[in-house]
N, C-alpha and C positions, 0 to 999 in steps of 0.2 A: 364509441370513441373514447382512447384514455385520457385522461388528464395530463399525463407526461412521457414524454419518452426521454429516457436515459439513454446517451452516448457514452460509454467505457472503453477505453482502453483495454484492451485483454493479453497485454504483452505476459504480463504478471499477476499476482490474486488478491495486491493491496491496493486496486484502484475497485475491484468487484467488493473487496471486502468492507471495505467502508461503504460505497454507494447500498450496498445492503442492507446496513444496518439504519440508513438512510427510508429505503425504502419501506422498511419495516414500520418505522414510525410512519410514514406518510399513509403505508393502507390503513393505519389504526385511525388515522383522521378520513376514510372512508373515500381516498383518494385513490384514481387506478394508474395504473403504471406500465409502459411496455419498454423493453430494453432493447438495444440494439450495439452488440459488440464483435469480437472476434478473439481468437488464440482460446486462451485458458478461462474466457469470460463463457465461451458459450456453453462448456462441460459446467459451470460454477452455476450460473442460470437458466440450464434446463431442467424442467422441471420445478422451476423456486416457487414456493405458493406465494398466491397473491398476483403473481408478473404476468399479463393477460396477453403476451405475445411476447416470443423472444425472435431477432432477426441477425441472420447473421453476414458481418461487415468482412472487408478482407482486412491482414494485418497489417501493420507499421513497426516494423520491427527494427533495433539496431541488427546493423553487421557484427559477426561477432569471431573471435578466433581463439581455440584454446580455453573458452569458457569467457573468455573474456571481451568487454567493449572493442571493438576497434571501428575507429571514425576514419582510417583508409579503406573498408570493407563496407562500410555504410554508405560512404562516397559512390562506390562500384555500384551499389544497387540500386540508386536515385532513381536510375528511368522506373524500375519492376516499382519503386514506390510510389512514383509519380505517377503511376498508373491505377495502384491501388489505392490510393488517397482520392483519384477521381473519379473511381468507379463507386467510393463510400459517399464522397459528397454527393451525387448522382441518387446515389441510393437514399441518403437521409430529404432531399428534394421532393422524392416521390412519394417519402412515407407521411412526408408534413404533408405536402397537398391532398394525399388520400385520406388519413386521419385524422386533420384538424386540431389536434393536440393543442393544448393553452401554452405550453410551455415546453420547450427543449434543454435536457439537463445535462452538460457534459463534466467528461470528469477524463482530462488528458486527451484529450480525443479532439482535433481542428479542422476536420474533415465540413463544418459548419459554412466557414469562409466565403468557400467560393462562391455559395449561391444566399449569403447573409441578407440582403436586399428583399431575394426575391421568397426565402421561408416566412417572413413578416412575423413571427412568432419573439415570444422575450425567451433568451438564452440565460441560463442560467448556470455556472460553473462555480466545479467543485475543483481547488486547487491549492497546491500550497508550496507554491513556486517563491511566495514572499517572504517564508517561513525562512528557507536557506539564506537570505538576502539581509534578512534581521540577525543572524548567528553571527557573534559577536567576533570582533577577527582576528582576538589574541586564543580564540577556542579555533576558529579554523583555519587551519595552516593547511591549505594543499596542496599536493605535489605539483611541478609539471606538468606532467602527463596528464594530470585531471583538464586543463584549463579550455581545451577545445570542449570537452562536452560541458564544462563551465557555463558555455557561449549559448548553447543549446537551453540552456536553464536559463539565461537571460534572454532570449527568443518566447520562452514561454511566459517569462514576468511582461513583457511585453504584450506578448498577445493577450492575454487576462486582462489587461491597464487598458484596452483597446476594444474589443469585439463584446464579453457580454457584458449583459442589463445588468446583471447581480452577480457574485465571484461570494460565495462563501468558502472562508478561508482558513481551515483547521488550521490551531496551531498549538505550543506545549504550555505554553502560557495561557495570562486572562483574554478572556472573549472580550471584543468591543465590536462596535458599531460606528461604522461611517461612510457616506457616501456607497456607491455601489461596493465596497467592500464590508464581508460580516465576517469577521476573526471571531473563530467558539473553538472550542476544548476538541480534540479529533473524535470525531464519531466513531465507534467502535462496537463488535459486534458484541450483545448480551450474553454472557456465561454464565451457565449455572456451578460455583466451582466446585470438584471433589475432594482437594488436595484437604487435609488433616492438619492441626496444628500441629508441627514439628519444629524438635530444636535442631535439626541439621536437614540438608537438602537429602531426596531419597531418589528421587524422578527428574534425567532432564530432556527435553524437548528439542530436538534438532530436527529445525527447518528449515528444509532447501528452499530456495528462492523462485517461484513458479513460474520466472520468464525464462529456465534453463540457463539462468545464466550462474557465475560463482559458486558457491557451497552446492557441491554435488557431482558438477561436471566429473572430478577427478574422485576416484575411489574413495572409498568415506570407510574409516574403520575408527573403532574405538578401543584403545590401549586398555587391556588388562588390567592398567592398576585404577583403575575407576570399577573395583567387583562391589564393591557395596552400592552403587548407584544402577538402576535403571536405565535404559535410555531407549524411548520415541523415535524411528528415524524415520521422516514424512518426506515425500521428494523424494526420494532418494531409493536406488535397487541392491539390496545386500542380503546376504544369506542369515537368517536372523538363529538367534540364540535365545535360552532362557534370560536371561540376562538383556542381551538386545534386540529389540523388535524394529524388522525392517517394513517400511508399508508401503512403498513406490509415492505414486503419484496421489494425494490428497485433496480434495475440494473443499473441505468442511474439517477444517482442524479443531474446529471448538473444544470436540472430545480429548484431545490429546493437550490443549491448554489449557484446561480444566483441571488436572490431574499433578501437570510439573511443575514442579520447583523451583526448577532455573533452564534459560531458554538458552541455546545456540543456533544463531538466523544472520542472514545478510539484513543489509541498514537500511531496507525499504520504509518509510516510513511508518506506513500505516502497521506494518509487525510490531515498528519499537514502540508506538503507540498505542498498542495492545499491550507490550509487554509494562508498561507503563500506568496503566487502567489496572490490570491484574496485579500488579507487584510483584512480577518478577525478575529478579536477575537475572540479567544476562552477557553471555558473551557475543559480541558484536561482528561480522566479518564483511568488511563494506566491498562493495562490486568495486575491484584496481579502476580508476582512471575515471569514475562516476563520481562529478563532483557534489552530487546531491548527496549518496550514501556515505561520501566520505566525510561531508560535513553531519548529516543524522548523527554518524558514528564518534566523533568528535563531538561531539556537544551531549550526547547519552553519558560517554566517559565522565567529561567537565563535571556534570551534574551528580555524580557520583552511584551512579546506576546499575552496573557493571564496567567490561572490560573492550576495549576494542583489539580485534583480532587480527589474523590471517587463517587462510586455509592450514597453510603450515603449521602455526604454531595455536592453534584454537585451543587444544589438548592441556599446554601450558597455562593460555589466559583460562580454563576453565580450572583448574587444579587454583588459581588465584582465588576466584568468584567464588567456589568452596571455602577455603578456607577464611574468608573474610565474604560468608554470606548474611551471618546478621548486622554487619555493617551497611550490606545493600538493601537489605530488606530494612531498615532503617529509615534509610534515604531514603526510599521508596513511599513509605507511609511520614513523612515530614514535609512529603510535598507537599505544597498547598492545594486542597480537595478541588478537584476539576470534574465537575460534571461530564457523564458520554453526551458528548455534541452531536451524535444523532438527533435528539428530540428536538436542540435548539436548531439545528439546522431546520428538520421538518419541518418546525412551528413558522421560521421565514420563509422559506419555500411556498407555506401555505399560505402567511399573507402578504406576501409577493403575490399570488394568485389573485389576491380579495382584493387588490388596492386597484 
């Protein structure tokens, strides 16, 4: 029997990413773990040492068109959702009553709901729905077109306020403590770094976004007049060069953040809070019409971190971030020292268990 089973979302690899690094601390406390996801979580989690069963859920994916969100396209697929959403809660029903687990831990994933009553288990989420909702609101200006999936994001501060025992709540700021809410530093996963001390950027890192969605979809090339730089390209399928190295689809980027200087990634959070832990620059390109990455992306700016982008013009905001990168890497080390939230979260999780 494990001590927990993890529910992730697997649309993307920053809900896997964090609950990992999560997990990691939790086996060190001699705690076992079993995960149960779908999409890009189950390639991320096979195989992961320590994780004593992995099981796989169907997905929940938005509609999308162009690369991009669309909430008329999501509309159209309710029933196909509505049915994969009942065959997962069905599924997590069977595995709580077979396996007895102490505790169920989700992270984006509601699939718990329907049968909440009858799992009798403490629910435990990882979330940071509250984080967008604290972003102050002369930093986030959103468009229109953001404001329907807006709606979506306040559905989920809702459900969190609502359904579990415990909600530990990364955020970029100080940790505190209250009530079923636990605000800590984002968890993030342990690097060993390679990057050298330099006085100019040498390496950079462009990371497509693992739910297929933004940076990537459309052809991805990098201009000639970036020869003195390096560049990483994860996600992403290109015919590579000495100069540019193409790698497709990536599980385990550690190796390639280890190494760069300055990041190009859409505004998931859990990236810009990697890139954030790491100290590096970067340039930002938030998913059109995502009013979460579009606030991430807006408030990274604000704080003086790097640059927010577009697909189109990324090439420009990175040509910026060069030239004003010991400005960023500045900012970056004047933060105030935030611990990886991994341990602090485990260490609750654990005695959430003991209490």
């Amino acid at each position: 029997m494990a001590d927990l089973l993890f529910v992730i979302n697997g649309l993307g690899l920053g809900n896997s990413t964090r609950c990992a690094a999560i997990i990691d601390e939790l086996l060190r406390r001699k705690l076992s773990v079993e995960v149960a996801t779908s999409g890009n979580g189950i390639p991320f989690f096979r195989g992961y040492p320590g994780v004593s069963a992995l099981h796989e859920m169907s997905p929940l994916n938005y509609g999308t068109r162009s690369g991009k969100v669309s909430l008329w396209r999501t509309f159209r697929q309710l029933p196909k959702l509505g049915r994969n959403f009942r065959d997962n809660s069905q599924l997590l029903r069977e595995l709580i009553a077979q396996h007895h687990y102490r505790a169920v831990v989700i992270d984006s994933d509601y699939s718990v709901v329907l049968h909440r009553d009858e799992i009798r288990r403490p629910i435990i989420a990882i979330n940071n729905s509250e984080e967008l909702w604290r972003t102050p609101r002369e930093v986030m200006r959103l468009p229109l077109s953001a404001y329907a999936q807006l709606g979506i994001e306040l559905a989920d501060l809702l459900f969190h306020r609502a359904v579990p025992d415990l909600v530990i709540s990364p955020t970029w700021g100080k940790g505190s403590g209250k009530g079923r809410y636990f605000r800590l530093p984002s968890p993030v996963r342990r690097i060993r770094l390679a990057r050298r001390k330099r006085n100019y950027p040498h390496r950079v890192l462009v990371m497509a976004s693992g739910s297929g969605l933004g940076l990537g979809k459309a052809p991805f090339a990098v201009p000639t007049r970036f020869r003195e730089l390096r560049f990483d390209i994860v996600g992403i399928q290109g015919a590579s060069t000495p100069r540019v190295k193409y790698y497709g689809q990536v599980f385990d980027t550690r190796p390639f953040l280890a190494r760069a200087d300055i990041l190009v990634t859409n505004a998931g959070f859990s990236s810009l809070s990697e890139a954030i832990y790491h100290q590096l620059p970067s340039v930002v390109i938030p998913l059109e019409r995502h009013a979460e990455q579009l606030a991430n992306a807006m408030r990274f700016e604000h704080l003086g971190l790097g640059l927010q982008s577009t697909e189109a013009t990324w090439d420009f905001a990175l040509e910026q971030v060069i030239t004003h990168w010991h400005e960023y890497r500045r900012n970056l080390r004047q933060l105030p020292f935030l611990p990886n939230g991994a341990h602090s979260a485990a260490e609750r999780i654990h005695q959430f268990l003991q209490d």
